[in-house]
Every structure is written in structure tokens, then in C-alpha cells.
C-alpha positions in Angstrom: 6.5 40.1 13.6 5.6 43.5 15.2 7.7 45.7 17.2 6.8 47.6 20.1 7.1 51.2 19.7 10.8 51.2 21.7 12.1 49.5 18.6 14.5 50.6 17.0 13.8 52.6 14.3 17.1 51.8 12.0 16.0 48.0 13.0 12.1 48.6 12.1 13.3 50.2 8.8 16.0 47.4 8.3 13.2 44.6 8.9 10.9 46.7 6.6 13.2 46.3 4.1 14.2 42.9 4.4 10.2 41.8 4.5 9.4 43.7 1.3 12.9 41.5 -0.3 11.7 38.5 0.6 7.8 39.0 -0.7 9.4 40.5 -4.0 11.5 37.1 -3.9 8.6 35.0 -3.5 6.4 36.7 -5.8 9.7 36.3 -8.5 9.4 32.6 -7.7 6.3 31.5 -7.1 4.9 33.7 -10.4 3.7 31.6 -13.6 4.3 33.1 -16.9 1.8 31.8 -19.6 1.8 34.4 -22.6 3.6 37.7 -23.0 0.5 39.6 -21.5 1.7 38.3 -17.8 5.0 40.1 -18.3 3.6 43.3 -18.2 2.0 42.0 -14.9 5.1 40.2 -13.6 7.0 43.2 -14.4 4.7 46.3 -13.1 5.0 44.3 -9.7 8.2 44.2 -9.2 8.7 47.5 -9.7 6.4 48.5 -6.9 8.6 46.2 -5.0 11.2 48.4 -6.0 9.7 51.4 -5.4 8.7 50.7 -1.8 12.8 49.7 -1.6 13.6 52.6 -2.5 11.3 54.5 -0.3 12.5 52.9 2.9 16.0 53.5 1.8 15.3 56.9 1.3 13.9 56.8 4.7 17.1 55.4 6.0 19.3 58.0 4.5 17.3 60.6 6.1 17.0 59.4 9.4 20.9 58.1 9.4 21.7 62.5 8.4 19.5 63.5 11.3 20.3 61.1 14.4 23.4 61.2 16.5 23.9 57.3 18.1 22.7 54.5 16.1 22.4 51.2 17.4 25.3 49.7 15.3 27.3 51.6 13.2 25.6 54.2 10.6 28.0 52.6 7.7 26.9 49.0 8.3 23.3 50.4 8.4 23.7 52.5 5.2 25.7 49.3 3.6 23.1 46.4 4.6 20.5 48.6 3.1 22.2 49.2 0.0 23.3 45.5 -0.7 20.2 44.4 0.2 18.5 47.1 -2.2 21.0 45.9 -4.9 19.7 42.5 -5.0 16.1 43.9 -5.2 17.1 46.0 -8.4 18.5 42.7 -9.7 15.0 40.6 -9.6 13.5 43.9 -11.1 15.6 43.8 -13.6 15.4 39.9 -14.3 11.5 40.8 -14.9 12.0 43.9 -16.8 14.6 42.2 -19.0 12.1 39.2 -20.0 9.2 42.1 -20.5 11.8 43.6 -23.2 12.6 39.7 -24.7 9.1 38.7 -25.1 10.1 35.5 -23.0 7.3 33.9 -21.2 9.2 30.4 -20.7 11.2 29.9 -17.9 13.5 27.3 -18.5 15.0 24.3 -15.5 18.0 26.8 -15.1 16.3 29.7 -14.8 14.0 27.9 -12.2 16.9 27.0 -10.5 18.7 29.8 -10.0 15.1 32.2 -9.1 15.0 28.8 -5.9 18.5 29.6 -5.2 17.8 33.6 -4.5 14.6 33.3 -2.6 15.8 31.2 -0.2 18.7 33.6 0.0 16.1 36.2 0.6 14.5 34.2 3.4 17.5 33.9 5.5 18.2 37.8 4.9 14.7 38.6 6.4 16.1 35.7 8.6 19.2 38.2 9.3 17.5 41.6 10.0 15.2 39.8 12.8 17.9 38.7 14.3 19.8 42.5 14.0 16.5 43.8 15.4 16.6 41.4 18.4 20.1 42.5 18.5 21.4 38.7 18.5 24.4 39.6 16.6 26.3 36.3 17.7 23.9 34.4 15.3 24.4 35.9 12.2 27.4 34.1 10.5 25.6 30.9 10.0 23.4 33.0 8.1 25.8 34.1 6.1 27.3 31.1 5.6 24.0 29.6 4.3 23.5 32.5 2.1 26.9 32.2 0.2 26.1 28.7 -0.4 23.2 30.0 -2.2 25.2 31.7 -3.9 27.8 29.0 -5.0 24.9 26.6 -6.0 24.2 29.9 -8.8 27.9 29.4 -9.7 27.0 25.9 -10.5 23.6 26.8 -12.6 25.3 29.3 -14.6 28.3 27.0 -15.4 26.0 24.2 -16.7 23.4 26.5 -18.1 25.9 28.4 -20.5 27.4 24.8 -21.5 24.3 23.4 -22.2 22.9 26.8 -24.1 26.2 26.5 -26.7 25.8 23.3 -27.3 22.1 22.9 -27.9 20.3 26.1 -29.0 21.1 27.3 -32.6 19.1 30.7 -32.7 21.9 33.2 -32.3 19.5 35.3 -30.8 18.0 33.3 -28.2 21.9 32.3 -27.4 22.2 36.1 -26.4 19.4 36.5 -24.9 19.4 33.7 -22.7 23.1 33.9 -21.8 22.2 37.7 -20.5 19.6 36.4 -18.5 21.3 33.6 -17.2 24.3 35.9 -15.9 21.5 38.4 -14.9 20.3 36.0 -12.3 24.1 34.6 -11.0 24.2 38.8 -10.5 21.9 39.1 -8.5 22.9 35.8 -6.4 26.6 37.7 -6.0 24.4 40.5 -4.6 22.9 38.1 -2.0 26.7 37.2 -1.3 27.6 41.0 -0.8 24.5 41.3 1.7 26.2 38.1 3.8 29.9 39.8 3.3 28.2 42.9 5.0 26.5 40.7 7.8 30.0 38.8 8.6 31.2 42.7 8.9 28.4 44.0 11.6 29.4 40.9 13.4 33.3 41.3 13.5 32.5 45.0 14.4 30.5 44.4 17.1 31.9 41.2 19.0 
């Protein structure tokens, strides 16, 4: 979707953002790892995901110092960026953290719970489009869907860590695995604190 030059610009910046999530979250999905030399690929891109992030919230910052009246309040701006860049650091970090293990297979859980957070990222590009069309009144079943994301990781983590202990024997790969495992419900909380903010813009401006 493009907006017409009167858009906006907090809302063009916000559905910036929210676009370049949710490709970083497909990318994190859809990627197949065969040998350790993809990590380095899987990784590298990421990071430029996370660089343009942390461009536009740069952006952001600087506009939200210079400019008077925002459409919504400057702190749920400021706040929906940041949650929503928190939960782009985490899926850099999931990549940079299997670059650092040498791990190029991605277990069942691990599929699971990278499902689990793109679809969370779809319905926060879902939630910025509908900021930018300033359709507040529709955001909460967003948010709704987005925590149920998030309690489905709950689930993943809970059976994932049970089934690590009682079937893996290499102490190492137990720590490892366990890091990543709680890496990815991390970044699923962060996908929480992004609906958490949305139920926020809507309570402050109904």
C-alpha cells in the first residue's frame, strides 16, 4: 500500500517499520538452512533488517523532537516503535545466535515457534495500516490474536524444554538449545509488548 503525500508522516514511518518487520519475519521463516555456510547468509540479512529498523527509528526520534502535534500521542508513537524494534532485535539475534552455534538444523520446536512469530508480525503490519487509516476501533482484536501467538510460544517452550531433558544427552547441545529455545519465546513476549502497546493507543484515544 502507498500513501498519498498528506499521510501522515509518524503513520508512513510507523508502516515503514512494520513492513520491513514483517519481511524480516518472513525471510526468518521461510529461510532453509543446509550447511553452516548459509548462516553467514541467514545472518548478514537479518542484520540489514535490523539496520533499516534502526534507521526508521532513528527517523522517528528525530522527527517526534522537532514536531509540535502528532496524530496520536508522541509516547505511544515512540513506544510502538520501540516494541516493535525489540522484537526485530530478537529474530536478529535468534540468527546471530545459531551463526555463533554452528547450528544449521532447525528442529519441529524451533519451526514452531519461528510460525508462531511471523504470523504475529503479519497482524502488526496488520496494526499499523490500520493506525495509518486511523481505524483505531479495530485494533484490539489484533491484539488479542497477537497474544495468542504468544501463548501458543508458552506452549512450545514448555514441551520443547521437557522433551530436550529427557532426550538429548550432549550437555552442550542441552545448553545451547535451551538458550535458543527461550530466545525465540523472547522474542514472542516482545510481540505481546507490541499488542499491550496497541490495547494502550486504543484506550487513549476512545
Amino acid at each position: 500500500m502507498i500513501f498519498s503525500p498528506k499521510q501522515d508522516k509518524f503513520f508512513n514511518l510507523l508502516h515503514s517499520f512494520g513492513l520491513n518487520l514483517e519481511e524480516a519475519g518472513k525471510y526468518f521463516v521461510s529461510y532453509k538452512l543446509k550447511d553452516v555456510s548459509d548462516l553467514k547468509e541467514y545472518s548478514c540479512k537479518l542484520k540489514d533488517y535490523e539496520h533499516k529498523g534502526d534507521t526508521i527509528i532513528h527517523t522517528i526520534i528525530a522527527e517526534l523532537n522537532k514536531t509540535f502535534i502528532t496524530p496520536i500521542e508522541r509516547e505511544d508513537i515512540l513506544h510502538l516503535a520501540m516494541t516493535m524494534d525489540n522484537v526485530l532485535d530478537g529474530i536478529e539475534h535468534y540468527a546471530a545466535r545459531l551463526e555463533m552455534y554452528s547450528i544449521t538444523q532447525v528442529d519441529d520446536y524451533m519451526d514452531q515457534f519461528s510460525k508462531h512469530i511471523y504470523e504475529a508480525t503479519k497482524e502488526i503490519l496488520e496494526a499499523v495500516k490500520l493506525i495509518s487509516q486511523r481505524k483505531l476501533s479495530e485494533l484490539r482484536p489484533i491484539a488479542i490474536r497477537i497474544k495468542d501467538y504468544e501463548s501458543r510460544c508458552d506452549e512450545v517452550l514448555r514441551v520443547s524444554i521437557k522433551h530436550l531433558f529427557a532426550k538429548e544427552t550432549d550437555v552442550i547441545k542441552i545448553i545451547q538449545y535451551k538458550e535458543i529455545y527461550e530466545l525465540l519465546e523472547s522474542i514472542a513476549d516482545d510481540c505481546q509488548d507490541v499488542a499491550n502497546t496497541l490495547e494502550s493507543i486504543v484506550m487513549r484515544n476512545a
